[in-house]
Backbone as numpy.savetxt, mean C-alpha at the origin, in Angstrom:
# Nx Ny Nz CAx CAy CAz Cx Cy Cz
-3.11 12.90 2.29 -1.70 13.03 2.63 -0.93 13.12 1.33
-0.19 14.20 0.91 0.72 14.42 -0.32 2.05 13.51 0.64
2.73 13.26 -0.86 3.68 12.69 -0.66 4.86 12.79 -0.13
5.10 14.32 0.25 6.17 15.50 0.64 6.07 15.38 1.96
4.79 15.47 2.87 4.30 15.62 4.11 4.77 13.99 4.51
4.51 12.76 3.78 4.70 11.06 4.05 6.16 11.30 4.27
6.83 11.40 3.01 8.68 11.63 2.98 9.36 12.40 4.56
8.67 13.50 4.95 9.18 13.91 6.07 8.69 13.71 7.34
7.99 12.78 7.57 7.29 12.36 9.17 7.44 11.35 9.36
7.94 10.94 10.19 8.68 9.59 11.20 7.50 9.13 11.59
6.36 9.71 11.75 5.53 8.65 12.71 4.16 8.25 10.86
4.01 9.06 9.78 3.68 8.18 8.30 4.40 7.20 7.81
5.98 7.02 8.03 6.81 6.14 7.55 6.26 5.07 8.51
6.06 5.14 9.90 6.14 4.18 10.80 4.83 3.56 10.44
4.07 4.28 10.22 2.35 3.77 9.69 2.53 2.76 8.46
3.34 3.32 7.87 3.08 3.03 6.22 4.31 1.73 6.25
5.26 1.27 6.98 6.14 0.23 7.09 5.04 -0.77 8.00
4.24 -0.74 8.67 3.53 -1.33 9.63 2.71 -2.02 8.58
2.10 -0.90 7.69 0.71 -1.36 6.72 1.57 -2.55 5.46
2.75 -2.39 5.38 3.43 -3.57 4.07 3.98 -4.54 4.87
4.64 -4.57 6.61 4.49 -5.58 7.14 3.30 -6.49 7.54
2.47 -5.70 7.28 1.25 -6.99 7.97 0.62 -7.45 6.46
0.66 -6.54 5.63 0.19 -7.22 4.56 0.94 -8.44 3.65
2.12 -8.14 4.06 2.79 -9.26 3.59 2.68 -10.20 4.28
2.81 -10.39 6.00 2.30 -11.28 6.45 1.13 -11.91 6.45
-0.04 -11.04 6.60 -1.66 -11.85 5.74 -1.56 -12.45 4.76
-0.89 -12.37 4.07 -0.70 -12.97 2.63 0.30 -14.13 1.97
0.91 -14.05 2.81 2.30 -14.78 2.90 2.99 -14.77 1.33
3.69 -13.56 1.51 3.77 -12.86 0.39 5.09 -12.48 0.04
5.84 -12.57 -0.79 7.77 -12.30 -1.12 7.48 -11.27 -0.78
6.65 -9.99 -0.85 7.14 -8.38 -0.91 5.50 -7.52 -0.52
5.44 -6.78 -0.40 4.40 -5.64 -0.46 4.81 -3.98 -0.25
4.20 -3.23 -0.91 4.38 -1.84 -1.25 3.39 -1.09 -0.78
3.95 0.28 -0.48 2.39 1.34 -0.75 3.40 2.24 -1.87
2.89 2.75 -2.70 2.86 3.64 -3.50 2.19 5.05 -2.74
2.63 6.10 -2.79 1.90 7.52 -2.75 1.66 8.13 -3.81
0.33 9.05 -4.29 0.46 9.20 -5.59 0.89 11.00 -5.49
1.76 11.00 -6.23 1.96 12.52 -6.46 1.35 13.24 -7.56
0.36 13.83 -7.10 -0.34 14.18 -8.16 0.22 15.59 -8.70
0.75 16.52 -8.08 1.24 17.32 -8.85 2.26 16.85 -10.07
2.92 16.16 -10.18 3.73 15.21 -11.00 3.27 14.36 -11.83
2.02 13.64 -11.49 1.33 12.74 -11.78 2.11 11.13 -12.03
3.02 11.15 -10.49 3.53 10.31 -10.52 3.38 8.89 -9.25
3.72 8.30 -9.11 3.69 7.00 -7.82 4.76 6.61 -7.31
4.80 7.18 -5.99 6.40 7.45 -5.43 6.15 5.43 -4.49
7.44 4.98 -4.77 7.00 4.19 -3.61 8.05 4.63 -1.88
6.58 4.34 -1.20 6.87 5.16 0.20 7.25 4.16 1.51
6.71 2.97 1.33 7.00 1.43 2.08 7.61 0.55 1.76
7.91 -0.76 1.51 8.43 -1.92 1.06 9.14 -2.73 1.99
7.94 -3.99 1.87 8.75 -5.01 3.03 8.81 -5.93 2.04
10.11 -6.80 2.26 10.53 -8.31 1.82 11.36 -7.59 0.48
11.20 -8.17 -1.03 11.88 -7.89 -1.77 12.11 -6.38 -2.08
13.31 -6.26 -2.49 13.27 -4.44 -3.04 13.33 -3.88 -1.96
13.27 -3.86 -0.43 12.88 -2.90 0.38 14.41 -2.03 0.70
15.43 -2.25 0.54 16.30 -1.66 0.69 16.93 -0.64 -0.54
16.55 -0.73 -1.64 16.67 -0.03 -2.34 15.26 1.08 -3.52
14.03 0.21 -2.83 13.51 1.30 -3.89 12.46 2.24 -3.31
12.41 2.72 -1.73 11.78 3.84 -1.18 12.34 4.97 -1.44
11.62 5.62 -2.39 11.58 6.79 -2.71 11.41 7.09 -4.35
11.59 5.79 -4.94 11.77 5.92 -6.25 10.22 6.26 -7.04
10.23 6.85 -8.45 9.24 7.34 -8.72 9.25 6.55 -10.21
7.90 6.30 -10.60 7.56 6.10 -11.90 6.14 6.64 -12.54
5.86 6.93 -13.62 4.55 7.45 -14.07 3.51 6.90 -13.57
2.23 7.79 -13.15 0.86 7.09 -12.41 0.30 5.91 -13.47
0.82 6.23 -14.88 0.11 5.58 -15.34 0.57 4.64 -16.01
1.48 3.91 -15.51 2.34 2.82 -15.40 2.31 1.54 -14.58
1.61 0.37 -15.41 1.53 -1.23 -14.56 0.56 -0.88 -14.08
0.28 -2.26 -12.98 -0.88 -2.47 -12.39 -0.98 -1.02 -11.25
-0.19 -1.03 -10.96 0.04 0.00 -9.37 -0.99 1.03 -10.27
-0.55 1.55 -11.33 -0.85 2.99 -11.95 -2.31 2.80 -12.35
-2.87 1.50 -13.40 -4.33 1.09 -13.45 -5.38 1.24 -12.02
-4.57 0.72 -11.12 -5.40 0.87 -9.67 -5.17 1.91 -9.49
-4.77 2.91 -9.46 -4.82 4.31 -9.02 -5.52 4.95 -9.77
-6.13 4.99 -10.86 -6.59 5.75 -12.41 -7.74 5.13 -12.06
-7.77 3.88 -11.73 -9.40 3.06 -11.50 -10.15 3.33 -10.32
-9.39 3.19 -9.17 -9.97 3.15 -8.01 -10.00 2.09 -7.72
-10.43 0.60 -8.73 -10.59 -0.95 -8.48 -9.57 -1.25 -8.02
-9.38 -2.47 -6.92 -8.48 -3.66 -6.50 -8.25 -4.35 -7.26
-7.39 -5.66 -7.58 -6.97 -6.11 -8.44 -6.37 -7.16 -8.17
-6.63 -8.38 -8.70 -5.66 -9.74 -8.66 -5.16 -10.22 -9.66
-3.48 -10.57 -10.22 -3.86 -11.12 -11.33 -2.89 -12.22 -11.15
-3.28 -13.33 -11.50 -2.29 -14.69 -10.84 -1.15 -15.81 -11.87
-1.52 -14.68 -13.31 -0.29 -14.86 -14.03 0.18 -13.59 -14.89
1.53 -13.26 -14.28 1.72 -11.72 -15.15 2.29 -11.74 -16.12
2.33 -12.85 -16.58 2.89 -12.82 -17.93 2.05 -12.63 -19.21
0.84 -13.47 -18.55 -0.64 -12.69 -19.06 -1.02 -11.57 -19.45
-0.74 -10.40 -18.39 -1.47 -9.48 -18.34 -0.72 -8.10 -18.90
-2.03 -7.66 -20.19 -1.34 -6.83 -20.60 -1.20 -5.29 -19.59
-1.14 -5.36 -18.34 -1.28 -4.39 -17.92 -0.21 -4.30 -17.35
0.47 -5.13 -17.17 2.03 -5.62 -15.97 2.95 -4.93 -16.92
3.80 -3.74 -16.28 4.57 -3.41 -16.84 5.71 -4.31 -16.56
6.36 -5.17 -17.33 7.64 -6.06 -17.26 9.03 -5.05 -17.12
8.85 -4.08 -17.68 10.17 -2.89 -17.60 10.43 -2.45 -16.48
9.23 -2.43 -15.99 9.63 -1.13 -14.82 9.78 -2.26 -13.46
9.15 -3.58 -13.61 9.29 -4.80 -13.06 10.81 -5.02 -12.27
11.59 -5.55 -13.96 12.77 -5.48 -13.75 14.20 -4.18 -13.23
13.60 -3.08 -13.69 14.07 -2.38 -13.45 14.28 -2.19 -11.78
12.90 -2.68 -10.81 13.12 -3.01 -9.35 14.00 -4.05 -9.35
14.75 -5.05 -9.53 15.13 -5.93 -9.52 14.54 -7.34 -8.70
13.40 -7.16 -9.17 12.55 -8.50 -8.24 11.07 -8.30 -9.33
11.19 -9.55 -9.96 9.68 -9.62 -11.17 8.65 -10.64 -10.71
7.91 -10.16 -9.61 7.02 -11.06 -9.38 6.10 -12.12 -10.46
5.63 -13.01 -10.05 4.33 -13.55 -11.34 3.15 -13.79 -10.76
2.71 -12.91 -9.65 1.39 -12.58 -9.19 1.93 -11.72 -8.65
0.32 -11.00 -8.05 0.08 -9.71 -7.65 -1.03 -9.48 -7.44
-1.39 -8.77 -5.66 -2.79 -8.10 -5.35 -2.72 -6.73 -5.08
-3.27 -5.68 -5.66 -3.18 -4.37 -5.68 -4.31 -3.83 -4.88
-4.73 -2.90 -4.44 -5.92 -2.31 -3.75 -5.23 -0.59 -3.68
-6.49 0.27 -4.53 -6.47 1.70 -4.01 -6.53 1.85 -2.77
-5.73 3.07 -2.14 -5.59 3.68 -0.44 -6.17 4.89 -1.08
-8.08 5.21 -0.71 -8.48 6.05 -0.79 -9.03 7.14 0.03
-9.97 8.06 0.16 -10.47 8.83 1.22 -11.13 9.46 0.38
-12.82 8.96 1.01 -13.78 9.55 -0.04 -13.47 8.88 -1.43
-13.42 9.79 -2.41 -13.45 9.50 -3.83 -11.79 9.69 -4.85
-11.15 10.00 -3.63 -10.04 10.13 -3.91 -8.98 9.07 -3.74
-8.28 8.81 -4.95 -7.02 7.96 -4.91 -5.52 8.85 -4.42
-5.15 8.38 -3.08 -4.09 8.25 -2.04 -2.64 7.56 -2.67
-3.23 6.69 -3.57 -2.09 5.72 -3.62 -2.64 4.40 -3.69
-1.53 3.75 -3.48 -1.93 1.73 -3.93 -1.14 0.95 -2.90
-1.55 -0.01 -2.14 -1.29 -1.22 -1.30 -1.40 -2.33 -2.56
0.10 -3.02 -2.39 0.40 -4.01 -3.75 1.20 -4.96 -2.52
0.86 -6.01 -3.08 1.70 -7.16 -2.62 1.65 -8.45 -3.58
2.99 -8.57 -3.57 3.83 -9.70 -4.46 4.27 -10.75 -4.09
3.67 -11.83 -5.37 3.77 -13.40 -4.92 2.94 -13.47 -3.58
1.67 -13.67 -3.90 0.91 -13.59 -2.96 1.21 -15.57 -2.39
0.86 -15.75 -1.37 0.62 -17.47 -1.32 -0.18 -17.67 -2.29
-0.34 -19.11 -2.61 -1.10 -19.55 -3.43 -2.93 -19.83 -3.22
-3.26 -20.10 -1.75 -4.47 -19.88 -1.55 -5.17 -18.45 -1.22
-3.84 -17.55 -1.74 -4.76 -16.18 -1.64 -4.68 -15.31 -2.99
-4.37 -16.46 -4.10 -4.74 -16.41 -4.82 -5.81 -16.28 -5.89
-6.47 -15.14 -6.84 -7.82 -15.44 -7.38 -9.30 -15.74 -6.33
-9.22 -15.54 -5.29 -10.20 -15.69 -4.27 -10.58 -14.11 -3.69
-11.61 -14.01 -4.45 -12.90 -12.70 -3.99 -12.50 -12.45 -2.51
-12.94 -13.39 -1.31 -12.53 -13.36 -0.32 -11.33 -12.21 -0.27
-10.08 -12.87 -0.78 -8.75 -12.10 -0.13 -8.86 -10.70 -0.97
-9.37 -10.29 -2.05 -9.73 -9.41 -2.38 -10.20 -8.30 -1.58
-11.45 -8.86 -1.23 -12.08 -8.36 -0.48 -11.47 -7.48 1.18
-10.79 -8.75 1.49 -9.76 -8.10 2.39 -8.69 -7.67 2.45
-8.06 -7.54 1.02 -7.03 -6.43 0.92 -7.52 -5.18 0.91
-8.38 -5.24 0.45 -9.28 -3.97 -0.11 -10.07 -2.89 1.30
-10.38 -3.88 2.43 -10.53 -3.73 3.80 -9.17 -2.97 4.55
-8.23 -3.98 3.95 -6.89 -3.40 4.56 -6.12 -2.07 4.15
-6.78 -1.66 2.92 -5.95 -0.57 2.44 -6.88 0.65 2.55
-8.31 0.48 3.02 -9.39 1.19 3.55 -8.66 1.84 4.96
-8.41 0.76 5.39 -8.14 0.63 7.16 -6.73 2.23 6.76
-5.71 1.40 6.29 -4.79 2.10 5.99 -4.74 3.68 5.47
-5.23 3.84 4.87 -5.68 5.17 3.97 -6.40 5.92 4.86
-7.24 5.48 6.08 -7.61 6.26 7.41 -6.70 6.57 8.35
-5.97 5.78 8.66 -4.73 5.85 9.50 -4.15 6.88 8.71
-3.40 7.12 7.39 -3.40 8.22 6.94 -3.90 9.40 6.98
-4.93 9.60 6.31 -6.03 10.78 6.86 -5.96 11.00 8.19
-5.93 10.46 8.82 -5.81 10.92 10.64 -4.64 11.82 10.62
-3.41 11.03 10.59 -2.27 11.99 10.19 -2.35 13.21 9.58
-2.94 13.43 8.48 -2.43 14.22 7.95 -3.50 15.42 8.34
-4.94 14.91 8.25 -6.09 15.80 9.17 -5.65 16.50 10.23
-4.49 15.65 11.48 -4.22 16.30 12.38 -2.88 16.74 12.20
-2.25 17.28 11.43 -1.16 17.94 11.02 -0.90 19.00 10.19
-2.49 18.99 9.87 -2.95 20.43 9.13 -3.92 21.04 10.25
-3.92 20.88 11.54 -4.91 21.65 12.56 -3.62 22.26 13.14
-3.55 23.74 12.94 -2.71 24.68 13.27 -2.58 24.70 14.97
-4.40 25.04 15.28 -4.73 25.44 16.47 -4.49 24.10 17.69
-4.82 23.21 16.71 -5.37 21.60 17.74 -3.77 21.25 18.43
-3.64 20.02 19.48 -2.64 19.70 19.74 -1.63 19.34 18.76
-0.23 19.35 19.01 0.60 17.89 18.10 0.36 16.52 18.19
0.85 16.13 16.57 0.19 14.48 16.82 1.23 14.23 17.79
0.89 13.27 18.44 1.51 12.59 19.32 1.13 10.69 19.60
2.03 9.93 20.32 2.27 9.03 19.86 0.81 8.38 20.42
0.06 8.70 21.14 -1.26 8.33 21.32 -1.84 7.99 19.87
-1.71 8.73 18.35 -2.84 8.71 17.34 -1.89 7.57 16.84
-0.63 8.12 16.85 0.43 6.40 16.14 0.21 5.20 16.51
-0.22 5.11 17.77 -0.48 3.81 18.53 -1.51 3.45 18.12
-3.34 4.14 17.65 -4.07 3.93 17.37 -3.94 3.26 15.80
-3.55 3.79 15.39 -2.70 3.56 14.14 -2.56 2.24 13.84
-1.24 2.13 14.69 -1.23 0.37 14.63 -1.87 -0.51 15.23
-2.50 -0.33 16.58 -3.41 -1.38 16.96 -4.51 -1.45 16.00
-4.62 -0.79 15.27 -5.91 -0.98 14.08 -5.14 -1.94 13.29
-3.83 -1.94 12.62 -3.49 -2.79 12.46 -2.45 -4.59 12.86
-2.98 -4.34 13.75 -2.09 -5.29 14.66 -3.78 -6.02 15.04
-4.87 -5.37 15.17 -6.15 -6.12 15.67 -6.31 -6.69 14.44
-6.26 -6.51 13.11 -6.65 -7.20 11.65 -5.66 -8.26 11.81
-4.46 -8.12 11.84 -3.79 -9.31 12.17 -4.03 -10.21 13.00
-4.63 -10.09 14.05 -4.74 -10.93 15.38 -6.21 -11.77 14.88
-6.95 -10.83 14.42 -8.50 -11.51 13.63 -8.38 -12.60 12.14
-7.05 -12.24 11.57 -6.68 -13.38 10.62 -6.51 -14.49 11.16
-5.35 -14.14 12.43 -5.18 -15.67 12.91 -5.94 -16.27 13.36
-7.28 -15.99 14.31 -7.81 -16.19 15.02 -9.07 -17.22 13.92
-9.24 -16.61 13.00 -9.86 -17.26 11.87 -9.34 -18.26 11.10
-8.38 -17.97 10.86 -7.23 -19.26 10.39 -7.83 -20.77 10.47
């Protein structure tokens, strides 16, 4: 999914606001993002945002290869880092420049195949989902999950001949993510 095709479809926005609400809720988390990567540009648009920032920075763009967001996209790796003042990878500029400077952060590539999509980031994670492989592990699940729900979209929006998407594939969409949620709690 390019980032042009995300910007103009009501039912990717609806995907992609669904995928930073639940991740912020798994996580119990001030904020979470998806980034899209524009690769003709070679830039990282952000396309979601729940909790901090969300009213002002969908749509805004910064270099791919900028902060953690931009390392996880260039890498492919997920990422935790649970003091950013630490890390020389945290861009502090472009931080502030959102007006909200987290001091943790879990990142995970949204890929398909071998390709980087973009980045699922969430800020001020709780503290027990902190540094734990585990939550790693299942961000990394979650932005898998996500990045298919994508591909579906966009697979079926490049089939000329096939039906229109319709709200049947959206629904699938989110009960994929609404069942990961229901399996957190249930584990809890």
């Amino acid at each position: 999914m390019n980032v042009n095709s995300a910007e103009n479809d009501p039912l990717s926005q609806e995907l992609l606001r669904s995928v930073v609400d639940v991740a912020r809720a798994i996580f119990g988390a001030a904020a979470s993002s998806v980034f899209l990567l524009d690769e003709e540009r070679h830039e990282l648009v952000f396309q979601a945002v729940s909790g901090q920032g969300e009213d002002m920075l969908v749509g805004r763009r910064f270099p791919a290869s900028t902060g953690i967001a931009g390392w996880v996209a260039l890498s492919g790796e997920p990422m935790i880092v649970d003091d950013l003042t630490r890390s020389a990878a945290f861009d502090r500029d472009l931080a502030e420049s959102t007006a909200y400077v987290p001091d943790a952060l879990m990142a995970a590539p949204l890929t398909h195949g071998d390709r980087v999509l973009g980045v699922l980031e969430v800020l001020d994670p709780a503290p027990q989902s902190r540094s734990s492989l585990d939550e790693l592990d299942l961000l990394a699940l979650f932005a898998r999950q996500a990045s298919v729900g994508l591909r579906v979209l966009a697979d079926r929006r490049r089939q000329a001949d096939g039906p229109a998407l319709g709200r049947d594939d959206l629904a699938a969409a989110l009960r994929m993510a609404e069942d990961l949620r229901r399996l957190l709690e249930t584990s809890a």
